[in-house]
N, C-alpha and C positions, 0 to 999 in steps of 0.2 A: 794919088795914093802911092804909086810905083816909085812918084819921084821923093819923100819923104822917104820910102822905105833904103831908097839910094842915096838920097841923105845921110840917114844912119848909119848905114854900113862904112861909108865914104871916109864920115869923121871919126868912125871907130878906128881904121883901117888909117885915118892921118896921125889919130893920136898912142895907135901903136908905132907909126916909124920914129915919128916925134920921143915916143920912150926909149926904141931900140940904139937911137942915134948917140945916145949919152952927151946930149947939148945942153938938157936941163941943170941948173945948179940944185948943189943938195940942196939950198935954202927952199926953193920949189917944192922937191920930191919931200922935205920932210911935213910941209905944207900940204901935199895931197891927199891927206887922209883928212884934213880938216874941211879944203874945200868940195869934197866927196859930200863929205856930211851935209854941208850947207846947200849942195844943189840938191841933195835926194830929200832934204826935209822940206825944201821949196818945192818940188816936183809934189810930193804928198799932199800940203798946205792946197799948193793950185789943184790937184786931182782932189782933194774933199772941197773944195768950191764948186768943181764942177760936179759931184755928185749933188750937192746940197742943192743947185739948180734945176736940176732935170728929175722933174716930177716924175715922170717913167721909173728911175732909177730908186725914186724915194719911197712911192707906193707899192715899191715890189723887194722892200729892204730885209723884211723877216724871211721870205722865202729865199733870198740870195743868201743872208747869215746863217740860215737854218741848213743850208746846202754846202754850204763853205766848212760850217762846223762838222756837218757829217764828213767830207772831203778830207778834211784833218785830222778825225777821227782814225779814220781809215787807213790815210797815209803812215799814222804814230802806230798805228796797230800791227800792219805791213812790217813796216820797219822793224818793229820790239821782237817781233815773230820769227822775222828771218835769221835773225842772230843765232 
């Protein structure tokens, strides 16, 4: 667990130098909003496989949505309110 969490941080932290160093060509950087897209719609795709797997997660869906909606609720109302 420690070492995946130092993982993360590692390649965050490599592909900030990597941006700050200005080695990238624009062709790249104008590219990075696309391939943004394609790994975070793949990360989603692979995260509901893994929901749709694990029973725990499936028989216990209404009371997660019903919790999430109040959550949201909440949050929008917070917000609207503070203004």
């Amino acid at each position: 667990m420690v070492f995946r969490i130092l993982l993360y941080v590692s390649l965050m932290f490599v592909g900030v130098l990597v941006g700050r160093s200005g080695k990238l060509s624009s062709k790249i950087l104008n590219k990075l909003d696309l391939i943004q897209l394609i790994c975070l719609l793949f990360l989603l795709f692979a995260m509901g496989i893994s929901m749709g797997t694990n029973e725990k997660v499936m028989s216990s869906f209404s009371t997660i949505g019903l919790k999430s909606a109040a959550f949201a609720v909440a949050v929008i109302s917070a917000k609207t309110w503070s203004r």
